[in-house]
C-alpha positions as MATLAB code, in Angstrom:
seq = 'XXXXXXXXXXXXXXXXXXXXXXXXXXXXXXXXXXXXXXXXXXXXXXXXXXXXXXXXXXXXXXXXXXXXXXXXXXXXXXXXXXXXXXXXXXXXXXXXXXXXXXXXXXXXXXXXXXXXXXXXXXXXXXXXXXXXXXXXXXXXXXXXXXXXXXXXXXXXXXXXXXXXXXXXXXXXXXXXXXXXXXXXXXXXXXXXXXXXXXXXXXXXXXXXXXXXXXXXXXXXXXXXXXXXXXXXXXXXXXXXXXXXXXXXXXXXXXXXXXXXXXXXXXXXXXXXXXXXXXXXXXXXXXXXXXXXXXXXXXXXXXXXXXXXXXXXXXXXXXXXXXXXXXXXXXXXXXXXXXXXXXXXXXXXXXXXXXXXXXXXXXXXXXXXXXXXXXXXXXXXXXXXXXXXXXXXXXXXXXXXXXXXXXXXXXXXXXXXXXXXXXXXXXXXXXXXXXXXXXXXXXXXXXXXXXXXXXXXXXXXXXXXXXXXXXXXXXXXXXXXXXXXXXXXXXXXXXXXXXXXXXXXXXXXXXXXXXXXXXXXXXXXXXXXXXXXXXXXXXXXXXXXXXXXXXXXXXXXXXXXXXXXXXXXXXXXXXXXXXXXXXXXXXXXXXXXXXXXXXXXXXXXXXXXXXXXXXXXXXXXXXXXXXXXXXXXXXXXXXXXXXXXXXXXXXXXXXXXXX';
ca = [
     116.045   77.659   99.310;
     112.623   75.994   99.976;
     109.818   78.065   99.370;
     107.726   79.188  102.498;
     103.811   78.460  102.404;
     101.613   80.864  104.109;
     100.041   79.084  107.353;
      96.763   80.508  107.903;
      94.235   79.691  110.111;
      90.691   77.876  108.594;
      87.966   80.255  108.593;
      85.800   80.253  111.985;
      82.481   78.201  112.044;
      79.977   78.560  114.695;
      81.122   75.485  116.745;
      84.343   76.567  117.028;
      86.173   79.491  119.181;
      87.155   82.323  117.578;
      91.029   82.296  116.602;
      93.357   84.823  118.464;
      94.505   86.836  115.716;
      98.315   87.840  115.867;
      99.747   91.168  115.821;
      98.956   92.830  112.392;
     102.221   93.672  111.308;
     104.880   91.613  112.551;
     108.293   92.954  113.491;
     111.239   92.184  111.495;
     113.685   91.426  114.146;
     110.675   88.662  115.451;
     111.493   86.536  112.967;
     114.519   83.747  113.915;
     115.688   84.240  110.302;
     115.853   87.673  110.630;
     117.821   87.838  113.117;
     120.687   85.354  112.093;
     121.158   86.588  109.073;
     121.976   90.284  110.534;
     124.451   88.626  113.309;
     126.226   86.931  110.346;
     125.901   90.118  108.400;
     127.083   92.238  110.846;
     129.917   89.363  111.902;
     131.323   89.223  108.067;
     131.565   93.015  107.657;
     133.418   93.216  111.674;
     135.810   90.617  110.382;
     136.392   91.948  106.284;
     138.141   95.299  106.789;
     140.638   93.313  109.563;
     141.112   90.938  107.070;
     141.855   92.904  104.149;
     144.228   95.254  106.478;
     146.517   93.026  106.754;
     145.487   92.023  110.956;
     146.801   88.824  112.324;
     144.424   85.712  112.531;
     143.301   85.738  115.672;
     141.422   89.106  114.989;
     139.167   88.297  111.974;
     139.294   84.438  112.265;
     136.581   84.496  115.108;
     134.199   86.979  113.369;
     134.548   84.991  110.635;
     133.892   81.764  112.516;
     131.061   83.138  114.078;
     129.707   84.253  111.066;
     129.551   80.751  109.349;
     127.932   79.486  112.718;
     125.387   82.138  112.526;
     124.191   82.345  109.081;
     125.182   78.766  108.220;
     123.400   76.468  110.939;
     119.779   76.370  110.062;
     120.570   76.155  105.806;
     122.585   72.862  107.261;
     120.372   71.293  109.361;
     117.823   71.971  106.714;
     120.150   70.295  104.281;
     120.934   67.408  106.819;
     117.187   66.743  107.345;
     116.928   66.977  103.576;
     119.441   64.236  103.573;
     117.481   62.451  106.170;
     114.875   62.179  103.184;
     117.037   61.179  100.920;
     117.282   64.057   99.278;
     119.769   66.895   98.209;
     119.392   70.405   97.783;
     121.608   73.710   96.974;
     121.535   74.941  100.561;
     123.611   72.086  101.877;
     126.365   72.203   98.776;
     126.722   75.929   99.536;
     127.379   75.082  103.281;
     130.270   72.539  102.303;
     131.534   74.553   99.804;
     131.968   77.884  102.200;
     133.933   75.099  104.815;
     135.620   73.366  102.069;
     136.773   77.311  100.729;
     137.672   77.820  105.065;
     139.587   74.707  104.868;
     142.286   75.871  102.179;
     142.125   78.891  103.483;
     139.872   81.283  101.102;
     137.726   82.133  104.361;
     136.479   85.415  103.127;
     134.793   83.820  100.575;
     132.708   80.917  102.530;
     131.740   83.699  104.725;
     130.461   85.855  101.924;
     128.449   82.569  100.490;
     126.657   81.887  103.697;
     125.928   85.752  104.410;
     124.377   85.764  100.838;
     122.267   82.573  101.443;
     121.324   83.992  105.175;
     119.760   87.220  103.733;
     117.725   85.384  101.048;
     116.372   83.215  103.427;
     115.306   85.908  105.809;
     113.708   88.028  103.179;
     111.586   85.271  102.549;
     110.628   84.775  105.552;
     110.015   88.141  106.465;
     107.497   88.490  103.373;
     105.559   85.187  103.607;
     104.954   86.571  107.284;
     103.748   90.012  106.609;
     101.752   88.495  103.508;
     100.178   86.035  106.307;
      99.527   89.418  108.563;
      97.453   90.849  106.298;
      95.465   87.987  105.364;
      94.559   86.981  108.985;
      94.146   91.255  109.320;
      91.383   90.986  107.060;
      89.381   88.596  109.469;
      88.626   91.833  111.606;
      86.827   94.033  108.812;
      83.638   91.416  110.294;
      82.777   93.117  113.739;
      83.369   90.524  116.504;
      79.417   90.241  117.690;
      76.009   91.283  115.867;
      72.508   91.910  117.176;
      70.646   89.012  116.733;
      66.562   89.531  117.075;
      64.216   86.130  118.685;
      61.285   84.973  117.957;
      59.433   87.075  120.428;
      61.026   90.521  119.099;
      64.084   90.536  122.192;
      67.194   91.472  121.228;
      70.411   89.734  121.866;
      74.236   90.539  121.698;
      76.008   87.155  120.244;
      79.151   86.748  118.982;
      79.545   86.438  115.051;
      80.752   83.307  115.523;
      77.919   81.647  116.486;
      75.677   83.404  114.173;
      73.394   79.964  111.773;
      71.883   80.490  108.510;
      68.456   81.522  108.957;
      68.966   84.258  111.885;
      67.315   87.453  112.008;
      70.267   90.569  112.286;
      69.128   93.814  113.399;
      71.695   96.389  111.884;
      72.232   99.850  113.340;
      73.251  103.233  111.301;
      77.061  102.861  111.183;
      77.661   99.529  112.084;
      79.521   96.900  110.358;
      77.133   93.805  109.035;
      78.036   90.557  110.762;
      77.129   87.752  107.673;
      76.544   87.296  104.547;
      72.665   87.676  104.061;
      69.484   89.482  102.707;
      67.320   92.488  103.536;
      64.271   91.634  104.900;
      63.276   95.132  105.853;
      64.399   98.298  105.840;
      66.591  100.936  103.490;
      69.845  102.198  103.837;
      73.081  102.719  101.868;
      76.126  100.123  102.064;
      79.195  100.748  101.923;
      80.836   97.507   99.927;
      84.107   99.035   98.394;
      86.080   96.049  100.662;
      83.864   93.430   98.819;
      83.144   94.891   95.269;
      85.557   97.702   95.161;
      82.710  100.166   93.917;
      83.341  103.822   94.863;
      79.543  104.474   95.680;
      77.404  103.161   98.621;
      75.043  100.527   96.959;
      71.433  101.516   97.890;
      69.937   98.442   99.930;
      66.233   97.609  100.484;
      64.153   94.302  100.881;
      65.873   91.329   98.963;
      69.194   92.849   98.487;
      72.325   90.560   99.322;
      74.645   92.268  101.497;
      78.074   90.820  103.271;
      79.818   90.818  106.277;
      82.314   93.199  106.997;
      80.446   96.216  104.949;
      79.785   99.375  106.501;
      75.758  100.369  106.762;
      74.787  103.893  106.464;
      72.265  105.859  107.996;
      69.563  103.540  107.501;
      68.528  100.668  109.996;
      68.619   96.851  108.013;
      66.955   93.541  109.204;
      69.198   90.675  107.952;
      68.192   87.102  106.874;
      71.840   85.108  107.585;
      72.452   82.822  104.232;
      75.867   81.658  104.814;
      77.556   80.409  107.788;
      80.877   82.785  108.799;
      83.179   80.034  107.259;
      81.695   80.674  103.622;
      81.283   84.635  103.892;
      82.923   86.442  101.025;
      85.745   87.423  103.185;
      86.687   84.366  104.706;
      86.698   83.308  100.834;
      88.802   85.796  100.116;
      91.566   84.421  103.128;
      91.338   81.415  101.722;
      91.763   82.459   98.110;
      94.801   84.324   99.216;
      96.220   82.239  101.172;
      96.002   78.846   98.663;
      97.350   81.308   96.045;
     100.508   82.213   98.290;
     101.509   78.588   98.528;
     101.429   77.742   94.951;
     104.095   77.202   93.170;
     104.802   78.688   89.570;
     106.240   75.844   87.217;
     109.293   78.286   86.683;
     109.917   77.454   90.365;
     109.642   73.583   90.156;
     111.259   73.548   87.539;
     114.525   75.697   89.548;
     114.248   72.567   91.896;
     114.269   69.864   89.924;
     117.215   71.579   88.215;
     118.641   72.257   91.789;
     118.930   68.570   93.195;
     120.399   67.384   90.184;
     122.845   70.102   90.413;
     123.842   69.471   94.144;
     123.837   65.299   93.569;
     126.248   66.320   90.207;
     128.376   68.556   92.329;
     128.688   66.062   94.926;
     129.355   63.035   92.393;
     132.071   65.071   91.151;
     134.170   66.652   93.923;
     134.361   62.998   95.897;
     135.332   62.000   91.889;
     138.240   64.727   92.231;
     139.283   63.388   95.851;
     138.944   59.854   95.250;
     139.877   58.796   91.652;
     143.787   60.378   92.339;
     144.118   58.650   95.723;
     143.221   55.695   94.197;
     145.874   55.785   91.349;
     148.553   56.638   94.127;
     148.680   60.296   94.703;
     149.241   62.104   97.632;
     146.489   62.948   99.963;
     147.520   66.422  100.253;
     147.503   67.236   96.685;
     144.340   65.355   96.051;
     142.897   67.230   98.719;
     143.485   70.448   97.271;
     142.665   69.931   94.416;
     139.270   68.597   95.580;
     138.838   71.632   97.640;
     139.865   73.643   94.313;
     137.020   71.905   92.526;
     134.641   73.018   94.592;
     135.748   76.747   94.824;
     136.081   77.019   90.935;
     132.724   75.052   90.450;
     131.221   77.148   93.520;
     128.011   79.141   91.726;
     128.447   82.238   93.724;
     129.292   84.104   90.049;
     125.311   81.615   89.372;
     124.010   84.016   92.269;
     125.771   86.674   91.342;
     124.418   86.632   87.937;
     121.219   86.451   88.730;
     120.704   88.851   91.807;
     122.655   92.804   90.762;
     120.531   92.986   87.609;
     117.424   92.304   89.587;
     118.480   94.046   92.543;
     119.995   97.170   90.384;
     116.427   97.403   88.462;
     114.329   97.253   92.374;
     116.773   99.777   93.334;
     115.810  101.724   90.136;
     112.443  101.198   90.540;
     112.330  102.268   93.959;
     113.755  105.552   93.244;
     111.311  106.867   90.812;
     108.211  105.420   93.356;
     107.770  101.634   92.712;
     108.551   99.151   95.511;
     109.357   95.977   93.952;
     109.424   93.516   96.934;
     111.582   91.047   96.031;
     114.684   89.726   93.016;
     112.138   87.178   92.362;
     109.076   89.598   92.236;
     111.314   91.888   89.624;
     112.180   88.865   87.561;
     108.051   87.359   87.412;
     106.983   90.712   86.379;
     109.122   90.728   83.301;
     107.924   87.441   82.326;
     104.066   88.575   82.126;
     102.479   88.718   78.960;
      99.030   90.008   79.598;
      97.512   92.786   81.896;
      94.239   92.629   83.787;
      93.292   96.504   85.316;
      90.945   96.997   88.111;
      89.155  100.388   87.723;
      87.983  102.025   90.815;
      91.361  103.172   92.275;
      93.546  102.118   89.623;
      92.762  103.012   86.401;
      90.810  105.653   87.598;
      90.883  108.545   90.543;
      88.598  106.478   92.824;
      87.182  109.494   94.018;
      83.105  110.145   92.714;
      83.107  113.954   91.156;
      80.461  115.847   89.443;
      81.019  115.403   85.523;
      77.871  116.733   84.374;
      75.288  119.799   85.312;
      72.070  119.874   83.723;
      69.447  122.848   84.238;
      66.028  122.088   82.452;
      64.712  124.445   79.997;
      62.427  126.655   81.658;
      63.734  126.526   85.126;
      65.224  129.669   85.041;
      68.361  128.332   86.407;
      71.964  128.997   85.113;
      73.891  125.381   85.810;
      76.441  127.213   88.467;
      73.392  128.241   90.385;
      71.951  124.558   89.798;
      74.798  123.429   91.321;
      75.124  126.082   93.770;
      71.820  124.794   95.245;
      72.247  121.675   95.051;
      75.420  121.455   97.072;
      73.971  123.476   99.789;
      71.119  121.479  100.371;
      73.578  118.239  100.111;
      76.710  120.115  102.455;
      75.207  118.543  106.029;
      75.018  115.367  104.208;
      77.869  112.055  105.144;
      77.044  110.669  101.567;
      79.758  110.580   99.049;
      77.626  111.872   96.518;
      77.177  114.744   97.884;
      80.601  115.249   99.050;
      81.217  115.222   95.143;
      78.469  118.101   95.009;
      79.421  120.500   98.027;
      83.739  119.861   96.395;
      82.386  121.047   92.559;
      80.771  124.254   93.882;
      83.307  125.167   95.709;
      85.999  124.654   93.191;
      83.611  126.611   91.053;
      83.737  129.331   93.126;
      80.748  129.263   93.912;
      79.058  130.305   97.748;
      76.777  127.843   99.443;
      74.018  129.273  101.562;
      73.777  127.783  104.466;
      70.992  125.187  104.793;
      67.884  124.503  107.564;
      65.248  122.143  108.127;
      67.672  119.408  106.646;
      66.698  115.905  106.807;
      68.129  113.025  104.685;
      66.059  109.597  103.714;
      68.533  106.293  103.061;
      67.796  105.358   99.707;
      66.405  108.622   98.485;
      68.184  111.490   98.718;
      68.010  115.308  100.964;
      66.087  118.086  101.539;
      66.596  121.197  102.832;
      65.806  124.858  102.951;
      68.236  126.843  100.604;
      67.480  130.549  100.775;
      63.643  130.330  101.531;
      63.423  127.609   98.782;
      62.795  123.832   99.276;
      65.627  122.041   97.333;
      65.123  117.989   97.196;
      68.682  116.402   95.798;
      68.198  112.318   95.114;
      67.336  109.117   93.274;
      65.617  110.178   90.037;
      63.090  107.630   90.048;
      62.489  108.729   93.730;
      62.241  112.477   92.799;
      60.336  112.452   89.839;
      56.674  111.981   89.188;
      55.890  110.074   85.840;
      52.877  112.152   85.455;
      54.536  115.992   85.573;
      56.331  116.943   81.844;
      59.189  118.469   83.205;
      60.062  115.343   85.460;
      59.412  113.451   82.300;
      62.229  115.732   80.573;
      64.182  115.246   83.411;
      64.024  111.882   83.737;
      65.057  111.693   79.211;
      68.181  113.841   80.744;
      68.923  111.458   83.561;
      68.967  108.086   81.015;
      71.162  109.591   78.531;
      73.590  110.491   81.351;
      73.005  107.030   82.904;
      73.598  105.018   79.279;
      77.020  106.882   79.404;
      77.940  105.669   82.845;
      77.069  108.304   84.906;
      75.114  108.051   88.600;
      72.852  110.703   88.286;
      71.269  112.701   91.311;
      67.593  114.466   90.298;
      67.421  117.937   91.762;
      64.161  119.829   92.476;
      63.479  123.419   93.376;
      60.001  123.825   95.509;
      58.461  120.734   94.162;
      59.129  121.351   90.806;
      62.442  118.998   88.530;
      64.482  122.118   88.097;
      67.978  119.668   86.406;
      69.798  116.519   87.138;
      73.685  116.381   87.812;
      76.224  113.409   86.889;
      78.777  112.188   89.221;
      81.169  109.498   87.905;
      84.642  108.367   89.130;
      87.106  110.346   86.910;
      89.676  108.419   85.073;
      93.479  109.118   85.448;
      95.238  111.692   83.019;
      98.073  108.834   82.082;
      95.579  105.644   81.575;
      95.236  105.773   78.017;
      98.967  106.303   77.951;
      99.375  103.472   80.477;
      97.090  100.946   78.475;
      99.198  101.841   74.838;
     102.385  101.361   76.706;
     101.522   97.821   77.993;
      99.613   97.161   74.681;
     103.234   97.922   73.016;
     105.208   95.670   75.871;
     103.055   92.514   76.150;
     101.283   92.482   72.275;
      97.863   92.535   74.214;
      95.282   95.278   75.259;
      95.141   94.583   78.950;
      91.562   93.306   80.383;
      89.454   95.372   82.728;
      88.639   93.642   85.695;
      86.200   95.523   87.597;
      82.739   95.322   90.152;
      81.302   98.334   88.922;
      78.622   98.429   86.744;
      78.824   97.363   83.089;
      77.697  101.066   81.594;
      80.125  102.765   84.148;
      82.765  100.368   83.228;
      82.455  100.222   79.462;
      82.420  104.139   79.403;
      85.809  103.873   81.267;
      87.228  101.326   79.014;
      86.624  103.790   76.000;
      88.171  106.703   77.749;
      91.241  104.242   78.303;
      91.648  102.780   74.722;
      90.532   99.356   76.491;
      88.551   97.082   74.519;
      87.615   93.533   76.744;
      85.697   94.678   79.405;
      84.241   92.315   82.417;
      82.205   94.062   84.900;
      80.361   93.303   88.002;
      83.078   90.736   89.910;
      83.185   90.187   92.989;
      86.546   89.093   94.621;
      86.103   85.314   93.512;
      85.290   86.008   90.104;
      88.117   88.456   89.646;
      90.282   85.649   90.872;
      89.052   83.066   88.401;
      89.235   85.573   85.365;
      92.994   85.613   86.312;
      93.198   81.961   86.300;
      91.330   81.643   83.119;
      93.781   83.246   81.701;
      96.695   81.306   83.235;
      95.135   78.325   82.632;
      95.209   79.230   78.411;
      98.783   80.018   79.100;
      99.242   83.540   79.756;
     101.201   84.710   82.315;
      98.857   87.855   83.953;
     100.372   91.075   85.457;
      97.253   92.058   87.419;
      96.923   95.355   88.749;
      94.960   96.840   91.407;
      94.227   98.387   94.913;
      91.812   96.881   97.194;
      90.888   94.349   99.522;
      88.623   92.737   96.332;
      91.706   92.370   94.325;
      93.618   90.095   96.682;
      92.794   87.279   95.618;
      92.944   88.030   91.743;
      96.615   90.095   93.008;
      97.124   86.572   94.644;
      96.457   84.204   91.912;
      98.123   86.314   89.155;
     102.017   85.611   87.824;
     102.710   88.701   89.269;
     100.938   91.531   91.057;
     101.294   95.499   91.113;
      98.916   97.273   93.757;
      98.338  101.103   93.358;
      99.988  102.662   96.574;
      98.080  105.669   97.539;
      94.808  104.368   98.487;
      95.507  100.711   98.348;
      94.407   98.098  101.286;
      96.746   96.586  103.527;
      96.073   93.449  102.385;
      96.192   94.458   98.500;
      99.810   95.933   99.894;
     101.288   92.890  100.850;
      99.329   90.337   98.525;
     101.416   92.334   95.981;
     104.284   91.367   94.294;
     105.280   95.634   93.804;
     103.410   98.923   94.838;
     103.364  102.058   93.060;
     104.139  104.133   95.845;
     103.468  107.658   93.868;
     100.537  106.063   92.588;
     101.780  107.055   88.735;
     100.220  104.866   86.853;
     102.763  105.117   83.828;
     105.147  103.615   86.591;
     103.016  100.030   85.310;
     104.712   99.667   81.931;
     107.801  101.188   82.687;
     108.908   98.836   85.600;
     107.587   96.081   83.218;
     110.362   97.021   81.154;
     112.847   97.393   83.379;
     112.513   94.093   84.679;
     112.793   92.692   80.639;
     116.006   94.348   80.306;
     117.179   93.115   83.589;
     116.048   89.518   82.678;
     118.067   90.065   79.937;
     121.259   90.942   82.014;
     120.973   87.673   83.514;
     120.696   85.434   80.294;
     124.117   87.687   79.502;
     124.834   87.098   83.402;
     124.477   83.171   83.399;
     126.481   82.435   80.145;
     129.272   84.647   81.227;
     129.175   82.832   84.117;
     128.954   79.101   82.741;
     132.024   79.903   80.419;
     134.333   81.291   83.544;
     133.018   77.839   85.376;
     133.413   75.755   82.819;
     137.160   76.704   82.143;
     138.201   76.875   85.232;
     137.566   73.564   86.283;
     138.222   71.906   83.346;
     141.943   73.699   83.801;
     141.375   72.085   87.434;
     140.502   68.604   86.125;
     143.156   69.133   83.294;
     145.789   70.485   84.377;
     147.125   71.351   87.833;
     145.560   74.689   88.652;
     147.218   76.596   91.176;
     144.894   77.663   93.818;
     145.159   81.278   93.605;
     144.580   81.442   90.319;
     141.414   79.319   91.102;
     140.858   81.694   93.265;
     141.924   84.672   91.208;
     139.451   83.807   88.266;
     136.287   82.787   90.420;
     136.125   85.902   91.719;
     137.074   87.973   88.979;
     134.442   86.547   86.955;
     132.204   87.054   90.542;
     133.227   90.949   90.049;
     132.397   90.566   86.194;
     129.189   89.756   86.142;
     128.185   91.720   89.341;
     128.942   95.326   87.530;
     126.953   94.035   84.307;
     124.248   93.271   86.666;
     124.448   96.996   87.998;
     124.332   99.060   84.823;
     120.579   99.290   85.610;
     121.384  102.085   88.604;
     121.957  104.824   86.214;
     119.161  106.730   85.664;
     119.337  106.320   81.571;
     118.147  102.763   82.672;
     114.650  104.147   83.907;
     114.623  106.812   81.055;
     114.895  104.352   78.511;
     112.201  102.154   80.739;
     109.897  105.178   80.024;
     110.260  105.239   76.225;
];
C-alpha cells in the first residue's frame, strides 16, 4: 500500500492568518478508510458462517459481493490511477486476484484478501492522522496573543501572529511567553520542560533566552522578540516532526521496488497461462481455469500471512504485559535497531525533583531532620517545585511542619518565612550567602561538592545566620542500570544519553545507569540531529523518551519508544510504541520480542515461497485440479499463520525478559 505523508500546515508568519487548527484527536470512524474497511469487515464475517453452514447462494453471495465493493473500490481505483501512470503496484494484483478467485468460485477467499488489504489501509490512515493531530496540537502550547509594550510605555493586546523581531513583550506571573526572545528586565522562574525537557524551572534574568510556549512563574519578564513565530523552537519542532513522518526508510523503498516488479511478473505470467494454451489450440474453458488457478496458487496471501501473526502475536504480547506497539510495521523496525539513544528526565529517571541530600553545618546546633523540618515549613506556601521536593521529604520523614507567617517568596532567590518565632530564608546559595561570613563560606564548600555531583542545591539560613544546604536531584529509576545492560547485551552497544539537562546532572546519572557517552544540554533540534548522526554512520537508533522535546529525535529515529506515564501527547503519537506501565525493563524486552518475531517471518516467508513455488509449478506442469490448488494454498495459509502465533504464550514474553 502507498505510504501516507503527514500534511501539515507551514508554520504561521506575521503576514499571514492564523491557521484553524482541527480537532485534536480525530475520531476513528472520521476517517473514509475507516469506515470501509469495517463495512467490508463486518460484510465478510455476516456472509462466512452462512457460507460455511452449508446456506444457499443467494444468502452469503450478496454479503460477499458487498464486501468486495466495500473494501475493494478505493485499493482499485488507486491501482487504476496507478496504471494511469504507467505504473503497477500490489494493491491492484490483489484486487484481480480476489475477482479472478470469485470467478471460479473460491469467493471466500477474494473476500478474505480484500478485508485484509482494507484493514491495513485504514490503520494507516488512522495513525498518520492522529500523528498529524498531535503535531498541529502542539501549535497551541504558544498562547494565541501577547502584551506587546510601545514606544511611549502603552500597552497593547496583539495577536502572536503578528508579533516582528525587535518588539518589546511584557510577561505576566503565569502566563505563557508568546516568542522566542531575551530578558531585558526583570526575574522570574521558567518553566521550559516542553522545550528542554528539564525537570526544574530555569531561573531567568536580563539576557537570558527564553521561548514561546514556556510557562513564566511568579516573576514579571520584559521580552526582546528575536525570531519571527515561523522560526520559534516549536514551530521547528512541527516541522521536524512532520518532515520526519514522511520519510521513507530504505527498507521501505526497497519493499516497492520489489513490489512493482512483483505485480508486472505476476501479470506477465497469468496472461502467459491464459494465452500461450489458447494459442496452441486448447479450449478456452480449460485455459481459463487454469489461468484463474495460477493466480490463486501464486496469490501471496500465505506472503501476508507470513509476515503479519508473528508481528501481530508479539504486539498482542507486548500489549499484555504494558507496551503498546502501534503497528506490524512498528514491531518489525524495532527489532531491526541496533543502537539506543535515552532521554533522562522522565525516562531514565523518575522525572520528579526529590531531596537527596541534607546538610546541617557544624555548629548550628541543628540535627538534619530538624534542618529539614524547617526548611520545608518555610518552603510549604511555596508553587516552586523545589520546594514541593522539600515540604514531600519531611513529611515522608515523619516529620511535623509548623505552620509558617510573614511568608514572602522573591523569583530567582528563594523564601522566607517565620518558622516558630525564627526567620528561616530557603534559596539560591549564591543569593543566601555572604562571601565575607565563615560559616556561609563553609556552606557555600558544602553546596559545590553537592553541585560537582549533580545536585541543585537550595542554601538554608536560620535568623540570618547559613545554618545547612539541602540537595534535590531527579532520582533515577530502580531498573535503569538493568535496562541499559539488557540493551547493551541486545544491540552490542551502550545506549547514548540524550538529554537538556545539565552536563554535571547528566553525567552523575549516566554513572548511576552504567552509561558511558553522555551529550547534555540539547534542545529539541539537536536531539534530532544526534539521532541522525547516527543514522547517517549507519546505525539504525531505537530512541527513547517522553516529552514534547523528544519528538522530533522520536521522529527522526528508526524506531521510537515513548515512556507512557508522564509522556506528551505529541511524544505519544510521534512514537512508534509506548510503555504504558512506564517499566522501563519493558525497553529491552519488547526489543527482543520483536527479533524473535522477525525471525518467525524469515521461517514464515520461506515456508511460504516453497508451498508457492510447488504449487504452481504443479499448475504450469501438470494439470492441477483446482481444489487441490485450493486445498494447498490455504493449508500452507493455515501453516504459517499458527507459526506466526506461537508468540501469544506467555513463555514468549518470559523468555523476552531473560
Amino acid at each position: 500500500m502507498p505510504s501516507a505523508v503527514l500534511d501539515l500546515p507551514p508554520p504561521t508568519t506575521g503576514a499571514r492568518p492564523a491557521p484553524v487548527l482541527p480537532r485534536r484527536r480525530t475520531r476513528a470512524f472520521a476517517l473514509p478508510e475507516v469506515r470501509w474497511a469495517a463495512a467490508a469487515t463486518g460484510l465478510f464475517l455476516l456472509a462466512l458462517p452462512l457460507h460455511l453452514a452449508g446456506a444457499p447462494a443467494w444468502a452469503w453471495g450478496p454479503p460477499y459481493a458487498l464486501a468486495y465493493l466495500a473494501g475493494g473500490w478505493e485499493p482499485a481505483v488507486a491501482g487504476l490511477q496507478a496504471l494511469r501512470e504507467k505504473t503497477l503496484d500490489v494493491d491492484l494484483l490483489m484486487i484481480v486476484a480476489a475477482l479472478g478467485a470469485a470467478a471460479v468460485g473460491q469467493v471466500m477467499d477474494g473476500a478474505l484478501l480484500v478485508v485484509i488489504f482494507a484493514a491495513s489501509g485504514a490503520l494507516e490512515a488512522l495513525a498518520t492522522t492522529r500523528t498529524a493531530d498531535s503535531v498541529r496540537g502542539l501549535l497551541d502550547l504558544a498562547p494565541p496573543t501577547a502584551t506587546r509594550l510601545l514606544d511611549d510605555g502603552t500597552e497593547e493586546t496583539v495577536p502572536t501572529r503578528d508579533l516582528a523581531v525587535g518588539d518589546t513583550l511584557l510577561v505576566r506571573p503565569g502566563e505563557r511567553i508568546g516568542a522566542d526572545g531575551r530578558v531585558l528586565d526583570g526575574t522570574s522562574d521558567v518553566d521550559q520542560a516542553t522545550i528542554t525537557g528539564e525537570p526544574l524551572p530555569a531561573a531567568k534574568r536580563s539576557g537570558d533566552e527564553v521561548f514561546a510556549g514556556t510557562l513564566n512563574g511568579t516573576g514579571a519578564l520584559r521580552i526582546k522578540v528575536e525570531r519571527d513565530a515561523s522560526d520559534s523552537v516549536i514551530a521547528r519542532i512541527v516541522a521536524m516532526v512532520g518532515e520526519a513522518s514522511g520519510t521513507k526508510a530504505p527498507t521501505q523503498l526497497f519493499i516497492e521496488k520489489i513490489e512493482q516488479r512483483y505485480s508486472i511478473g505476476m501479470v506477465i505470467a497469468t496472461l502467459a497461462v491464459l494465452g500461450v494454451p489458447l494459442a496452441a489450440g486448447a479450449a478456452f474453458t480449460d485455459s481459463l481455469l487454469r489461468a484463474m488457478t495460477f493466480m490463486i496458487v501464486a496469490s501471496p496471501c500465505a506472503v501476508v500471512l507470513a509476515t503479519m501473526p508473528p508481528l501481530l502475536s508479539a504486539i498482542a504480547n507486548a500489549g499484555r504485559h504494558g507496551v503498546l506497539v502501534k503497528s506490524a510495521v512498528a514491531m518489525e523496525r524495532i527489532g531491526r535497531t541496533d543502537t539506543v539513544a535515552l532521554d533522562k528526565t522522565g525516562t531514565l529517571t523518575e522525572g520528579a525533583p526529590r531531596v537527596t541530600a541534607v546538610r546541617p553545618l557544624p555548629g548550628s546546633g541543628l540535627t538534619g531532620d530538624r534542618l529539614l523540618a524547617l526548611a520545608a515549613a518555610a518552603e510549604h506556601p511555596s508553587e516552586h517545585p523545589l520546594a514541593r521536593a522539600a515540604v514531600g521529604a519531611a513529611r515522608a520523614r515523619g516529620l511535623v511542619l509548623t505552620p509558617a507567617a510573614d511568608f514572602a517568596a522573591t523569583p530567582g532567590s528563594g523564601v522566607t518565612a517565620t518558622v516558630g518565632g525564627r526567620r528561616v530564608g530557603v534559596g539560591s546559595p549564591a543569593r543566601l550567602l555572604d562571601p565575607a561570613d565563615p560559616a556561609a563560606r563553609r556552606a557555600a564548600a558544602v553546596a559545590a561538592e553537592l553541585e560537582e555531583a549533580g545536585h541543585t542545591v537550595v542554601a538554608v539560613e536560620i535568623d540570618g545566620r547559613p545554618a545547612g544546604v539541602l540537595g534535590i536531584a531527579d532520582r533515577v529509576r530502580p531498573d535503569a542500570a538493568a535496562t541499559v545492560a539488557a540493551l547493551t547485551r541486545l544491540t552490542g552497544r551502550t545506549p547514548v544519553l540524550l538529554t537538556g539537562d545539565n552536563p554535571r546532572a547528566a553525567a552523575r546519572l549516566a554513572a548511576e545507569a552504567g552509561i558511558t557517552e553522555v551529550r547534555a544540554g540539547l534542545l529539541p533540534q539537536d536531539k534530532a540531529a544526534a539521532v541522525r548522526e547516527q543514522e547517517r554512520a549507519g546505525r539504525a537508533v531505537l530512541m527513547v523518551g517522553d516529552g514534547v522535546n523528544d519528538a522530533p529525535a522520536l521522529a527522526a529515529a528508526h524506531a521510537g519508544v515513548a515512556m507512557g506515564r508522564a509522556g506528551s501527547d505529541l511524544a505519544l503519537e510521534t512514537a512508534d510504541a509506548v510503555v504504558v506501565r512506564d517499566e522501563l525493563t519493558a525497553v529491552p524486552a519488547v526489543v527482543a520480542l520483536s527479533r524473535r518475531a522477525r525471525r518467525l517471518v524469515v521461517q514464515n516467508l520461506v515456508l511460504a515461497a516453497v508451498f508457492i513455488s510447488a504449487l504452481v509449478v504443479s499448475d504450469l506442469v501438470t494439470t492441477l485440479p483446482l481444489p487441490l490448488g485450493v486445498l494447498g494454498h490455504e493449508g500452507s495459509t493455515v501453516l504459517v499463520g499458527l507459526n506466526g502465533l506461537r508468540l501469544l504464550r506467555e513463555s514468549a514474553w518470559t523468555r523476552a525478559c531473560t
